[in-house]
C-alpha positions as CSV (number, residue, x, y, z in Angstrom):
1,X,-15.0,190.6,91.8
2,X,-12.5,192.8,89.4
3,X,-10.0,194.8,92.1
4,X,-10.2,198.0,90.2
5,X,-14.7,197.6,91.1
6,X,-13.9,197.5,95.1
7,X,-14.5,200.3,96.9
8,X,-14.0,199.6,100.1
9,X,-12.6,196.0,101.7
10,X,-12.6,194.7,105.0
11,X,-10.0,192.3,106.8
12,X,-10.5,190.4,109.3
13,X,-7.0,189.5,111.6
14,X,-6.0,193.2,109.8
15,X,-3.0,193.1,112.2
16,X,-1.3,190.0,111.0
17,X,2.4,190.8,109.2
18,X,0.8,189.3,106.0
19,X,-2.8,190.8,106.0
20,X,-1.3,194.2,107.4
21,X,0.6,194.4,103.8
22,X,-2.4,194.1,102.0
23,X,-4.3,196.8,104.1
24,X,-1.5,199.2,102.9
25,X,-2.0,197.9,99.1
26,X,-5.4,198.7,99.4
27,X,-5.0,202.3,101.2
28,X,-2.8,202.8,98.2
29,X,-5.4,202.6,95.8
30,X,-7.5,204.6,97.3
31,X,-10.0,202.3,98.9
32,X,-12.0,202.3,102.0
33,X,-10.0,200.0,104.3
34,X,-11.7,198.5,107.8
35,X,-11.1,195.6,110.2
36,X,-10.8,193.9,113.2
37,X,-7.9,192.3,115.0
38,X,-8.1,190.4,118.5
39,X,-5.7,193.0,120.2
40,X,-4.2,196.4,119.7
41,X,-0.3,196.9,118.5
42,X,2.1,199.1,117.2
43,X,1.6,197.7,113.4
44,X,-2.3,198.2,113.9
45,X,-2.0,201.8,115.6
46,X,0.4,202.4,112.7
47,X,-2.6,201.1,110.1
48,X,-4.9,203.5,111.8
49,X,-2.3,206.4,111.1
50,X,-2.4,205.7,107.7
51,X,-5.6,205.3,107.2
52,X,-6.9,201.9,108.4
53,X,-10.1,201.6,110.6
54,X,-10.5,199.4,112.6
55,X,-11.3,198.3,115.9
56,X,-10.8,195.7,118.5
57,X,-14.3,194.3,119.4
58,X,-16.0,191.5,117.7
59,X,-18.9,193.4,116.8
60,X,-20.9,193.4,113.8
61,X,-22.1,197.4,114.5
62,X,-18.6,198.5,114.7
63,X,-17.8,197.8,111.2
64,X,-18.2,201.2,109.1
65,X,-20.8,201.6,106.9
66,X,-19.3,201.8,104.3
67,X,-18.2,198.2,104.2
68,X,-21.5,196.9,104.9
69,X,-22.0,197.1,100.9
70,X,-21.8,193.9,99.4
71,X,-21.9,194.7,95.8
72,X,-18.8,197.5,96.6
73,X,-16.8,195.4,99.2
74,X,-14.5,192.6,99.4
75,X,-14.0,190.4,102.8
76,X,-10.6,189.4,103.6
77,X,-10.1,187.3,106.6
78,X,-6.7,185.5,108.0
79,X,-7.4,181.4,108.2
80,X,-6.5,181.9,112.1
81,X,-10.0,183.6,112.5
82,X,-12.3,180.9,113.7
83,X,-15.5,180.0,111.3
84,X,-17.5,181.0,114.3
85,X,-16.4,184.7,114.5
86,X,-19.3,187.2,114.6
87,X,-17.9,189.5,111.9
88,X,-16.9,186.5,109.8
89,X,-20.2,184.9,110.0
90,X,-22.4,188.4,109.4
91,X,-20.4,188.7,106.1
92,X,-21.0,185.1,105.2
93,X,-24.4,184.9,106.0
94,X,-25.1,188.4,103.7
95,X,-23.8,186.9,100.7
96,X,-20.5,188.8,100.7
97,X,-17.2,188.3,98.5
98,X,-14.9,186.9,101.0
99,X,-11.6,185.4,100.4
100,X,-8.7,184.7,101.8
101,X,-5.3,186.4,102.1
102,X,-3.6,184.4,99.7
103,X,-6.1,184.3,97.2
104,X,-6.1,188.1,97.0
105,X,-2.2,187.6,96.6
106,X,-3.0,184.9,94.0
107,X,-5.0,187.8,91.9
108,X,-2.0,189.9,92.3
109,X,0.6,187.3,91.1
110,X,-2.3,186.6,87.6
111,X,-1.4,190.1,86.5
112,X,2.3,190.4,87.4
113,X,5.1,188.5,87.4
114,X,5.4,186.9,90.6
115,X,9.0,186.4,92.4
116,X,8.2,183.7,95.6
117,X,9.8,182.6,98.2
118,X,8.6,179.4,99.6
119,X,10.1,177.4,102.2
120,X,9.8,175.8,105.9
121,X,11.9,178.5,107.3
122,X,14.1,181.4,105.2
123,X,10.8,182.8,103.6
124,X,10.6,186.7,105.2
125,X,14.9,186.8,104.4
126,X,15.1,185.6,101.6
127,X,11.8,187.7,99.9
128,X,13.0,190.7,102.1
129,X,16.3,190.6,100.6
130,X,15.3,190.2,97.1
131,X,13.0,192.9,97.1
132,X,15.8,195.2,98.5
133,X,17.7,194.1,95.3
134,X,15.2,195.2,92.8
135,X,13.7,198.1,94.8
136,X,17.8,199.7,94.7
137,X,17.9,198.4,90.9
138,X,16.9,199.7,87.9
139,X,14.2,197.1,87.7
140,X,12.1,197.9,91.1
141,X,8.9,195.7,92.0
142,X,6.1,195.5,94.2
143,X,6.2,193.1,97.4
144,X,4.3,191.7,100.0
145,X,6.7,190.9,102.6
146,X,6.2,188.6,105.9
147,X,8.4,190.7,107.9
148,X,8.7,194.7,108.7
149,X,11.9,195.8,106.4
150,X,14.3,197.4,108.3
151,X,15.6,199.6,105.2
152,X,12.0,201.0,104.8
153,X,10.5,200.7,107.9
154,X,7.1,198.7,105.9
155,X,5.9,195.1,105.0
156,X,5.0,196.8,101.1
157,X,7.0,198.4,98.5
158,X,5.1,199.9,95.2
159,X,6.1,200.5,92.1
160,X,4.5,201.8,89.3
161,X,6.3,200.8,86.4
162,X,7.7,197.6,87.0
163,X,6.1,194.0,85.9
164,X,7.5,192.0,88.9
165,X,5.9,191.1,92.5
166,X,8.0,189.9,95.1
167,X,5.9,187.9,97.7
168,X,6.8,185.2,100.5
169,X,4.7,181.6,99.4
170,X,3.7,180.7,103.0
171,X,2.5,176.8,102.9
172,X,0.5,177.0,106.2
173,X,-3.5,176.4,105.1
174,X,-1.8,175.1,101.5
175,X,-2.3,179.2,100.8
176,X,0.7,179.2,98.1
177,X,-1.7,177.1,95.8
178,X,-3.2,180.3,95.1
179,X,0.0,181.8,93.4
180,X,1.2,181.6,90.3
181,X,5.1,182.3,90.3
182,X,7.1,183.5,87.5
183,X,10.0,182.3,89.8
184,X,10.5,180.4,92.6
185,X,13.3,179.7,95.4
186,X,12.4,176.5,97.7
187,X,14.4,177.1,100.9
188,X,13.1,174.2,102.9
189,X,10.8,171.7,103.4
190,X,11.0,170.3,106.8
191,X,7.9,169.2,108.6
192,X,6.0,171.8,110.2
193,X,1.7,172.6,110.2
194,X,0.8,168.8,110.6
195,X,-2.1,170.1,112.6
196,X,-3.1,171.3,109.1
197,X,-1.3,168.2,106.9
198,X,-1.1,165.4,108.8
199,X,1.8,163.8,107.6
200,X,5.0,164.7,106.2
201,X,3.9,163.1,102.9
202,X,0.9,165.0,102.7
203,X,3.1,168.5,103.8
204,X,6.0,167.7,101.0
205,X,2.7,166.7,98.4
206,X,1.5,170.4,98.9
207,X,5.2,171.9,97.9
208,X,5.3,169.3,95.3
209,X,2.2,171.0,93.4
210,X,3.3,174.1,94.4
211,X,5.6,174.3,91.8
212,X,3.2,172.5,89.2
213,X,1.8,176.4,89.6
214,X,5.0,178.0,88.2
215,X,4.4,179.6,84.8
216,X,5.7,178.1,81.6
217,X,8.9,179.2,80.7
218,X,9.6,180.1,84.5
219,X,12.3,179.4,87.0
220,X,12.4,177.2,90.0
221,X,15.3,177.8,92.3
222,X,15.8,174.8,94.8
223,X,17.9,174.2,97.9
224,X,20.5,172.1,96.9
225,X,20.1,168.0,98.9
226,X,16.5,168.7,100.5
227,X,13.4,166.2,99.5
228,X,11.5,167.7,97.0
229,X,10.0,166.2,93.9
230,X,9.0,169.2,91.8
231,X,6.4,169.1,89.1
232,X,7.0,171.7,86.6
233,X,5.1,172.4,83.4
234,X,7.4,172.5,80.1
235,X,9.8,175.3,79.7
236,X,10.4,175.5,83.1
237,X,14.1,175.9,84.2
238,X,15.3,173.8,87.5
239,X,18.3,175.2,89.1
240,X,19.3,173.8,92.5
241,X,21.9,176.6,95.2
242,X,23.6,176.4,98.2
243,X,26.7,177.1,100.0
244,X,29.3,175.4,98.4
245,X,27.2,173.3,96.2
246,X,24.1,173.8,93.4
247,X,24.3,176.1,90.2
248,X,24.2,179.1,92.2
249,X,26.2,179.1,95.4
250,X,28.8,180.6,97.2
251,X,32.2,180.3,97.8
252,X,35.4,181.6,99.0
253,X,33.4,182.6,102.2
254,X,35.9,184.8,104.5
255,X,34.4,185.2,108.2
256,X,36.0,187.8,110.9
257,X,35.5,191.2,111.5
258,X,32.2,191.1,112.3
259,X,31.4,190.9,108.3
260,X,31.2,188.2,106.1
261,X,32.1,188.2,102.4
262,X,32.1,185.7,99.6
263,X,32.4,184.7,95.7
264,X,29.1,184.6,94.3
265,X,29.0,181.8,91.2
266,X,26.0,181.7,89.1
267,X,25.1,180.5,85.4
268,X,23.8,184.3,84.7
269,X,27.3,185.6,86.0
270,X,29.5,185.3,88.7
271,X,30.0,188.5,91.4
272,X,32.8,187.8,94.0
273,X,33.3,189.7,97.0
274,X,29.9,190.0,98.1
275,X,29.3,191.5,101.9
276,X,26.6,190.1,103.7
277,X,24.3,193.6,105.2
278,X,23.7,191.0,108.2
279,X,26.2,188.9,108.7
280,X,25.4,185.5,110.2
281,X,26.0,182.6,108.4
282,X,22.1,181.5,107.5
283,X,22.3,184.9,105.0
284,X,24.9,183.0,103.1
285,X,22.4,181.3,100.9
286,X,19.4,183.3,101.7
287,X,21.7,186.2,99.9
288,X,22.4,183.3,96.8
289,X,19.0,182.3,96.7
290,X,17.4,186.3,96.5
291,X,20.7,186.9,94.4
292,X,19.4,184.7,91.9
293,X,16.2,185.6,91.5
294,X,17.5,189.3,91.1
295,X,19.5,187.8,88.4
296,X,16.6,186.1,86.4
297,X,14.3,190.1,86.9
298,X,17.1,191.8,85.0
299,X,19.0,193.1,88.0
300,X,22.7,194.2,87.1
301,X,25.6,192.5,88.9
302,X,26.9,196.0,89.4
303,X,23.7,196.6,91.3
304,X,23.6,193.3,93.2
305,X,27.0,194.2,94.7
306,X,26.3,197.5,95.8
307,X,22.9,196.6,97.4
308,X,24.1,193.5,99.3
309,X,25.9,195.4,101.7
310,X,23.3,197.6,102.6
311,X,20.7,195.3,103.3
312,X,19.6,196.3,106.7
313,X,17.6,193.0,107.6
314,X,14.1,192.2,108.8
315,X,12.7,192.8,112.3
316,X,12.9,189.7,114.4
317,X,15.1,187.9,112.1
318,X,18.5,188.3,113.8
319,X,17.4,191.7,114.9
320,X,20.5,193.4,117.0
321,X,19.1,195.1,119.6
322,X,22.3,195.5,121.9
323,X,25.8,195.0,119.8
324,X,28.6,195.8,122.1
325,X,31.9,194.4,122.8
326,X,30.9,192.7,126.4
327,X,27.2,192.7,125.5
328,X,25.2,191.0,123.3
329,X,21.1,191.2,122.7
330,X,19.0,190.1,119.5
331,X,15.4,189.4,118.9
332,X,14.9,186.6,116.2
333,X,11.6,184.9,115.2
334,X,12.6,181.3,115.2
335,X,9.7,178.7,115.8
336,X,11.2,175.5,114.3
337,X,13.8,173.3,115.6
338,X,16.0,173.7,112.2
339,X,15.2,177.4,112.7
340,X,16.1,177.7,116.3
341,X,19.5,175.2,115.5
342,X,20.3,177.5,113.0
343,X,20.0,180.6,114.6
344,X,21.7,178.7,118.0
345,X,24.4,177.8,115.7
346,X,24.9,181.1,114.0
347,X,25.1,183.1,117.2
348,X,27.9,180.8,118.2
349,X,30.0,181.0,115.2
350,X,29.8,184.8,115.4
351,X,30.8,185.0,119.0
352,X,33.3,181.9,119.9
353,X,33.7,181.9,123.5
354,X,31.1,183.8,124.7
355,X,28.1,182.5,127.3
356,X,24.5,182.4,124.7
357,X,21.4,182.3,126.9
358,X,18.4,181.6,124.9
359,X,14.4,182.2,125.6
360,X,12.1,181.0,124.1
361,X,8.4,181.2,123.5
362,X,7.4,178.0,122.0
363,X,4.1,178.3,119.5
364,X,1.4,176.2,119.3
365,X,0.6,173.5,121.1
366,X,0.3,171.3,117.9
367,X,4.0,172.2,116.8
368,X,5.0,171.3,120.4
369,X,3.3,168.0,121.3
370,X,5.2,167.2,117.5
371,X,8.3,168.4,117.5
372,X,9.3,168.9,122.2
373,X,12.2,166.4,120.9
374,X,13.6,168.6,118.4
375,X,13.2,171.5,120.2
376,X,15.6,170.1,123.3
377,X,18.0,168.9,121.1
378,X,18.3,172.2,119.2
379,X,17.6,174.1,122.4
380,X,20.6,172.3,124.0
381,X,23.8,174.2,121.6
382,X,22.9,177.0,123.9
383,X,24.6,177.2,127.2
384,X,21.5,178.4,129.3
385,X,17.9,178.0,128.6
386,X,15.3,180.4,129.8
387,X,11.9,178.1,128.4
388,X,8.5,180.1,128.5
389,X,5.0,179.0,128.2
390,X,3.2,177.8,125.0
391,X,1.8,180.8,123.2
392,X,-1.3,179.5,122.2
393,X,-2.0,181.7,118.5
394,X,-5.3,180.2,116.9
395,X,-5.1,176.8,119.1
396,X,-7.7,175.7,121.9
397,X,-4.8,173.8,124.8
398,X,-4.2,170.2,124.5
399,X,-3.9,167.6,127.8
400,X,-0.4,166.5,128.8
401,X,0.9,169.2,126.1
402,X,2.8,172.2,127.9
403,X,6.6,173.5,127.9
404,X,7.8,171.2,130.2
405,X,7.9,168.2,127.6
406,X,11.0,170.2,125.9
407,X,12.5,170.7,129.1
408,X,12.0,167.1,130.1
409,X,14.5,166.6,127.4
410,X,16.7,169.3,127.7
411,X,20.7,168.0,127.6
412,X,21.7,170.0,130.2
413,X,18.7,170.8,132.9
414,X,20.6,172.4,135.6
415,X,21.7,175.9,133.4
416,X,17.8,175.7,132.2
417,X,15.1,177.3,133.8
418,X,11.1,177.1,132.9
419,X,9.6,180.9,133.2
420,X,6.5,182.8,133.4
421,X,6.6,185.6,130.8
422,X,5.6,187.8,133.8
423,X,8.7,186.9,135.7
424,X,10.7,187.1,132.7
425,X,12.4,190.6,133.1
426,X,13.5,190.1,136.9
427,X,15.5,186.7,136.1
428,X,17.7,188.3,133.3
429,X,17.9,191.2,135.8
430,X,20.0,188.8,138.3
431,X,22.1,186.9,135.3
432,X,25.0,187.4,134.3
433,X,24.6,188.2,130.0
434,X,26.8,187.8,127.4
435,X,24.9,187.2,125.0
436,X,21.0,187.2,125.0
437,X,18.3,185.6,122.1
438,X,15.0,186.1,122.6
439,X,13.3,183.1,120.1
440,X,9.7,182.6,119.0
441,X,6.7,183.9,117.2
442,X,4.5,184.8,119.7
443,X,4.5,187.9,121.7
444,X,7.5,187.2,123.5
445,X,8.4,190.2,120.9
446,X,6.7,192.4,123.2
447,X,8.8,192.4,126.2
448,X,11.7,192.9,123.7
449,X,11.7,196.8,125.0
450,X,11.6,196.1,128.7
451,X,14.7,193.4,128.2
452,X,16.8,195.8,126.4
453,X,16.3,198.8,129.2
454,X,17.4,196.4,131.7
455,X,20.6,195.3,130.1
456,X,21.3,198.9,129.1
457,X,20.9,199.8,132.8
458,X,23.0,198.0,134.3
């Protein structure tokens, strides 16, 4: 099915981050746009503003008519729907075009040259942050972004003269073997999704081949020291960066102030003084890594220098909230243990001295009964822990399998707490903040509001 033949398309999940992009591609162009998503939200009311339909039933007579066309529509559904889903299962059943998120994105990337970001962790930042880059550049691009930009208030940029597309490569369901990049950056590749790979060989296989995908004469752009064995077609250039270390990097880094700035050394030309727009010490090398990529598009250094410090972030990725001298509160969407270390770690670094209670909303139960080990230890750099429930996502619960094996394991038990996410709001009430991180991918985002009028009260 030829994009430009659609009329009208249909998602089903339409309020994921990385679906909810793609319904505002399609508005864009003038198509019918419908859908379903489990529950209501502020990104699906805001799809509905602009133009979205869609509902919040699964219900076969609530799709609009005019999506009911198979010869005119195209099916995009999220691989967190279950097979079973009415909706899914009418469209299947009817013969309809139905693909997946990624291999729309896939289509995309054939007739444009795709800028990725792939990587266990660093993905939305990094691809945020290079889009930012081109977008304030002579250059520009298009991008489907994992994360609500915080300069533009949207999860899509459009542009209608340049060639390049900047989208995150997200490994969960193998969907980044539907791209094919122009250039790559590789942030990370520890174990995560073994619900869907098994093993970590099978998991480091997948980005393996996902860089067979790159395009000849492309770019791959790896963290420097992590375990990857990258097949690349000829003509393919392999640059490693880092902080420190690797072709491109960083150095001269100068911390205090509340900003950070550094020397930026690259084989297409070296920048110094770059200021970080969010300055914690993980945006080091995301900034390298997008920096490069900006680089390869044709991005000026002069550019790069001025739009660094006005990067404005990505919501839930160290998302101040609450910045003042005796109080401290941020949102951040950390679901990993080399996530949630990292974002632990960073919090510290910028506020020596100072009392860090975390919470945290672990995800999945598969992620958990893998990884409750991990999670303590990295849980632990913190000096209180405030541990909620499992959020479930797509997953069905598993016996023996709750929040309490990563408290089990916790360092320090007695300035830890387990929590209901109903009780959440009236023990922060009674603590004594410094500084508060709220951690996770689930909805623990939600109560984000409630949190922040109670400290502000006080």
């Amino acid at each position: 099915m030829n994009i430009n033949s659609i009329k009208s398309v249909y998602f089903i999940g339409a309020g994921g981050i990385g679906m909810s992009a793609l319904v505002r591609y399609f508005l864009s162009k003038g198509k019918k746009v419908g859908g379903y998503d489990r529950t209501p939200s502020e990104l699906t009311e805001k799809l509905i503003e602009e133009g979205a339909d869609i509902h919040y039933e699964e219900n076969i007579e609530l799709i609009p008519e005019e999506c009911k066309c198979k010869e005119s529509t195209l099916v995009i559904f999220t691989p967190a729907i279950p097979q079973e889903h009415k909706e899914l299962v009418f469209f299947r059943e009817n013969g309809f075009e139905i693909l997946k998120r990624a291999q729309v994105l896939g289509m995309i990337t054939h007739t444009e040259k795709g800028l990725c970001v792939a990587g266990t962790h660093g993905k939305t930042t990094t691809s945020t942050m290079t889009a930012h880059l081109l977008h304030q550049s002579h250059v520009g691009c298009n991008a489907f972004l994992g994360g609500i930009s915080k300069n533009y208030k949207t999860n899509l940029l459009l542009s209608e003269t340049s060639e390049y597309v900047v989208i995150e490569a997200d490994e969960f369901d193998r969907s980044f073997h539907w791209l094919t990049p122009f250039a790559t950056v590789v942030t990370a590749v520890d174990s995560d999704h073994l619900d869907i790979y098994g093993t970590r060989e099978a998991y480091l296989e997948s980005f393996n081949k996902y860089t067979s995908l790159i395009t000849p004469n492309g770019y791959l752009i790896v963290k420097k020291g992590i375990e990857l064995s990258p097949r690349v077609k000829e003509g393919v250039k392999v640059f490693t960066y880092g902080i420190g270390e690797g072709d491109f990097r960083a150095e001269n880094i100068r911390i205090g102030n509340g900003e950070i700035i550094f020397d930026y050394i690259s084989p297409l030309g070296n920048i110094n003084d770059i200021q970080l727009g969010v300055p914690v010490y993980v945006n080091i090398e995301n900034g390298v890594a997008a920096m490069a990529l900006a680089q390869i598009a044709g991005v000026t250094d002069e550019e790069i220098k001025k739009a660094m410090p006005t990067f404005g972030g990505v919501d839930r990725r160290f998302d101040f909230k609450i910045k003042e001298e005796n109080l401290v509160f941020l949102s951040d969407y950390a679901h990993h243990p080399a996530e949630i270390k990292q974002s632990i770690s960073s919090i510290k670094a910028l506020y020596p001295g100072k009392k860090v209670t975390v919470v945290f909303q672990p995800h999945l139960y598969t992620r958990t009964r893998d990884f409750y080990k991990e999670f303590a230890a990295s849980l632990s750099l913190a000096d209180e822990v405030i541990l909620l429930d499992i959020y479930p996502a797509r997953e069905l619960p598993i016996d023996g399998v709750t929040s309490q094996l990563i408290f089990d394991c916790l360092e320090n038990k007695a300035s830890a707490i387990m929590c209901k996410k109903e009780d959440l709001t009236d023990i922060i009430a009674k603590r004594e903040i410094e500084v508060l991180i709220t951690l996770g991918a689930g909805d623990i985002d939600n109560m984000v509001p409630q949190i922040y009028n109670i400290l502000k009260n006080r």
